[in-house]
Residue frames relative to the residue before (quaternion, step in Angstrom):
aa qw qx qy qz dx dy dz
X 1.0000 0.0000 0.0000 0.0000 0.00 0.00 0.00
X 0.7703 0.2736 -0.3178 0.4804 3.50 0.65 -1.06
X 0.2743 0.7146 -0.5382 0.3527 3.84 1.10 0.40
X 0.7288 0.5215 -0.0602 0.4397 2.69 0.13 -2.27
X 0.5921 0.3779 -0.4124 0.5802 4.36 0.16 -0.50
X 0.7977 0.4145 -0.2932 0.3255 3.60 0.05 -1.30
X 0.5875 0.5298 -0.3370 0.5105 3.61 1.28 -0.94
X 0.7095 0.4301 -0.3663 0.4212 3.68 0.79 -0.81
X 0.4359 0.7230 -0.3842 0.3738 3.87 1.41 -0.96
X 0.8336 0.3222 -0.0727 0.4427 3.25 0.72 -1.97
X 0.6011 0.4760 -0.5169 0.3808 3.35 0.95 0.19
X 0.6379 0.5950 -0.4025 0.2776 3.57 0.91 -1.32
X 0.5369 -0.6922 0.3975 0.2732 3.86 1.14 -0.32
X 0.4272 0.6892 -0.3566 0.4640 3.44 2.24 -0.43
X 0.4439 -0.6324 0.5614 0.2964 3.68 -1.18 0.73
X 0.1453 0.8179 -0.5533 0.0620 3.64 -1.23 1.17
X 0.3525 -0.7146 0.4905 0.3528 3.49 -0.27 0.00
X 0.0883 -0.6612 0.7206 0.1893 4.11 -1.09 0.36
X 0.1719 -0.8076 0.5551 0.1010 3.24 -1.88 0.34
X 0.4213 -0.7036 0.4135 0.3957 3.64 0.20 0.64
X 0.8048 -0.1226 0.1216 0.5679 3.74 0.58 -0.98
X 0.4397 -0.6997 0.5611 0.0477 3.70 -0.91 1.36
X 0.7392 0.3885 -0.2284 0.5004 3.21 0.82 -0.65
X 0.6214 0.3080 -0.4521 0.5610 3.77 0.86 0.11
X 0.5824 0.6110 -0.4171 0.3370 3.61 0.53 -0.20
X 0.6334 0.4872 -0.2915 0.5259 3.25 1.48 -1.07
X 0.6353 0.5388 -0.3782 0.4039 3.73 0.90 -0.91
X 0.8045 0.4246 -0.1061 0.4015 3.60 1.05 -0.76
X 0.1251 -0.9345 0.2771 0.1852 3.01 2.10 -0.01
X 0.1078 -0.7688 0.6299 -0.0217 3.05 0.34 1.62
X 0.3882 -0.6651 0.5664 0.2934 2.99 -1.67 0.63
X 0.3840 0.4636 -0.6609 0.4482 3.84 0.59 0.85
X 0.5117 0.5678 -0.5098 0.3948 4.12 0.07 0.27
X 0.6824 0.6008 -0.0551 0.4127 2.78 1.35 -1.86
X 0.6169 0.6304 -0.0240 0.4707 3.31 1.41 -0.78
X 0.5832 0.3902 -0.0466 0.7109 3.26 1.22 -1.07
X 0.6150 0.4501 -0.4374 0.4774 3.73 0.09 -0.27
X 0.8014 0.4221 -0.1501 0.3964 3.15 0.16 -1.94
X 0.5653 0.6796 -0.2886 0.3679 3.75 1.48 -0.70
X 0.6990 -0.3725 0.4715 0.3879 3.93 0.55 0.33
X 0.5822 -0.4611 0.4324 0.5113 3.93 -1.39 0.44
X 0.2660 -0.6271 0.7118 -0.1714 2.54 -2.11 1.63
X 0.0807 -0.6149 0.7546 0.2145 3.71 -1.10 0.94
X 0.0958 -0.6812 0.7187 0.1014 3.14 -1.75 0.02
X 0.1295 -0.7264 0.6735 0.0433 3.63 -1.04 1.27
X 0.0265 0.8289 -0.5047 0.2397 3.20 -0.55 1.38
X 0.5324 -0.3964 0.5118 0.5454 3.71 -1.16 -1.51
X 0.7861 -0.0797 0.1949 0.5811 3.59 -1.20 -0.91
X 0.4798 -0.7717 0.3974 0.1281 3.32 -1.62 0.61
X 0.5329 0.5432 -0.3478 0.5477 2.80 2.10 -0.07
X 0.6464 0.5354 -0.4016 0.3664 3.55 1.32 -0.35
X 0.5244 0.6508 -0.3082 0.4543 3.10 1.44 -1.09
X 0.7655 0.4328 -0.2253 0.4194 3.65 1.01 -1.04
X 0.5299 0.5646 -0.4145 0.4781 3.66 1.46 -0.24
X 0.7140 0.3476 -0.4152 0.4439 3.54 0.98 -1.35
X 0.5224 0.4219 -0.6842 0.2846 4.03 0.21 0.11
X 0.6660 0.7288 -0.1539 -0.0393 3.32 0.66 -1.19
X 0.2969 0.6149 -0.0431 0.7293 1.98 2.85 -1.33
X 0.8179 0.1639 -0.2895 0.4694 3.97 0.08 0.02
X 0.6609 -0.6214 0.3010 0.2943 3.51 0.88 0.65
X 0.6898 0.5264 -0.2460 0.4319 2.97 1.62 0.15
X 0.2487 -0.7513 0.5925 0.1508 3.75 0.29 1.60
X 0.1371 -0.6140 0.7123 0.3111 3.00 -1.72 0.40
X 0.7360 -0.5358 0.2766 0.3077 3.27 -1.53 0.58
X 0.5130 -0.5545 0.4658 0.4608 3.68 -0.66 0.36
X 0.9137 0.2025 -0.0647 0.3463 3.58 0.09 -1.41
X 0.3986 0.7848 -0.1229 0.4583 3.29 1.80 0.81
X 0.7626 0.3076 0.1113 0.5581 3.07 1.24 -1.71
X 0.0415 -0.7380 0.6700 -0.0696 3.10 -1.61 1.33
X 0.1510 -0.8096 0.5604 0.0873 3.36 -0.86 1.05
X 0.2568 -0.8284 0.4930 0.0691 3.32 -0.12 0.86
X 0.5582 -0.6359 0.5212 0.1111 4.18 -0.27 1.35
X 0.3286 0.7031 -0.6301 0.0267 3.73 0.05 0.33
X 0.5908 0.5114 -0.4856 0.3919 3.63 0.96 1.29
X 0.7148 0.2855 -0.2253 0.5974 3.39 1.47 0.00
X 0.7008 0.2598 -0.3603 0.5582 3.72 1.35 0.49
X 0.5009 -0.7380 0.3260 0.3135 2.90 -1.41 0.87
X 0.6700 -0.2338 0.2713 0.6502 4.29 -0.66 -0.45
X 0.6749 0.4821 -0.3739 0.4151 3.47 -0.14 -1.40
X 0.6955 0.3311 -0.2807 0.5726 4.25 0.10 -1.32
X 0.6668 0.5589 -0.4064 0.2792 3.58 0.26 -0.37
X 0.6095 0.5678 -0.2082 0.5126 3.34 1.60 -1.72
X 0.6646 0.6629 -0.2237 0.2625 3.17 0.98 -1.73
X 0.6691 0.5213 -0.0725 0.5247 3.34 1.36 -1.14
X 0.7393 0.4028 -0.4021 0.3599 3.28 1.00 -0.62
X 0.6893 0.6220 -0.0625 0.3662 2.91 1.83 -1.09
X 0.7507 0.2730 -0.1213 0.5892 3.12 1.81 -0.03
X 0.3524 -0.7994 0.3950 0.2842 3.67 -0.30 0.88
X 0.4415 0.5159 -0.4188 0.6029 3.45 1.43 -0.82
X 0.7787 0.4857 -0.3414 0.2027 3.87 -0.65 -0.34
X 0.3085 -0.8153 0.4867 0.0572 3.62 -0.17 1.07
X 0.3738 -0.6665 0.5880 0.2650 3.68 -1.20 0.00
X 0.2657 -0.7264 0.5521 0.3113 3.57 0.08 0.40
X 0.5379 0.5125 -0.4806 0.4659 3.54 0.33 1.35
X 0.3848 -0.7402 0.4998 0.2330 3.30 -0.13 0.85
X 0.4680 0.7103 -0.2360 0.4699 3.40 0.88 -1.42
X 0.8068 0.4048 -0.3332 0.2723 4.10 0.15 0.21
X 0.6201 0.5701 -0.3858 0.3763 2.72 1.73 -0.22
X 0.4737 -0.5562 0.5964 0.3324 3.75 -0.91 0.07
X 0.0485 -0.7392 0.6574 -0.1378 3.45 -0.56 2.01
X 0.6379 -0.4254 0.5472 0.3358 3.42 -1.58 0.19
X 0.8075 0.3013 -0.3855 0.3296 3.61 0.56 -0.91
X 0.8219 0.4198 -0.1595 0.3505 3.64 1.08 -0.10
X 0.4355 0.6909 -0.3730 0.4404 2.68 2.43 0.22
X 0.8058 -0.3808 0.3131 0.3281 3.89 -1.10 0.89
X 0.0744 0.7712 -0.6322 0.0057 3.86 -0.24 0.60
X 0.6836 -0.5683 0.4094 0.2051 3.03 -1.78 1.19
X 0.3318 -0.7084 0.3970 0.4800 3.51 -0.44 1.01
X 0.6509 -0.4268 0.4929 0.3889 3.68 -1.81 0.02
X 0.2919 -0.7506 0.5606 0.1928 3.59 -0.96 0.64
């Protein structure tokens, strides 16, 4: 699956970034997390979106509420995955990707 997104990524000629592992990036809070957040609407092909949204969170880097799309590449297949990145008119039939207020990271209480 993540072959297939990455083989289509690099064929389509569109500028993207790959990462070997999201989850050491978040642990090390790179500031390419940081970067991408702060950079304007963002798809992301990944795992769950709420994880995807903890590991910015954990590196100081919200993503934006009305910006960001996380795209399931464990419950969609390549084709809905490409399809979405590659087209703005194109949804996941998963609600679940967008970045919402109710499920986006909150600051702990002090």
């Amino acid at each position: 699956m993540k072959e297939a997104v990455l083989r289509k990524l690099a064929e389509s000629g569109l500028a993207f970034d790959a990462v070997a592992d999201l989850c050491e990036m978040s642990a090390r809070q790179d500031s390419s997390l940081q970067r991408l957040a702060e950079g304007g609407a963002v798809k992301i092909a990944a795992c769950f979106p709420r994880a995807v949204k903890w590991l910015f969170h954990a590196a100081r880097a919200d993503l934006p509420l009305d910006a960001a799309e996380v795209l399931n590449m464990r419950a969609l297949s390549a084709e809905e995955v490409t399809a979405a990145l590659f087209n703005p008119e194109v949804k996941p039939n998963l609600p679940e990707g967008k970045v919402t207020a109710s499920d986006a990271p909150k600051a702990a209480a002090a």
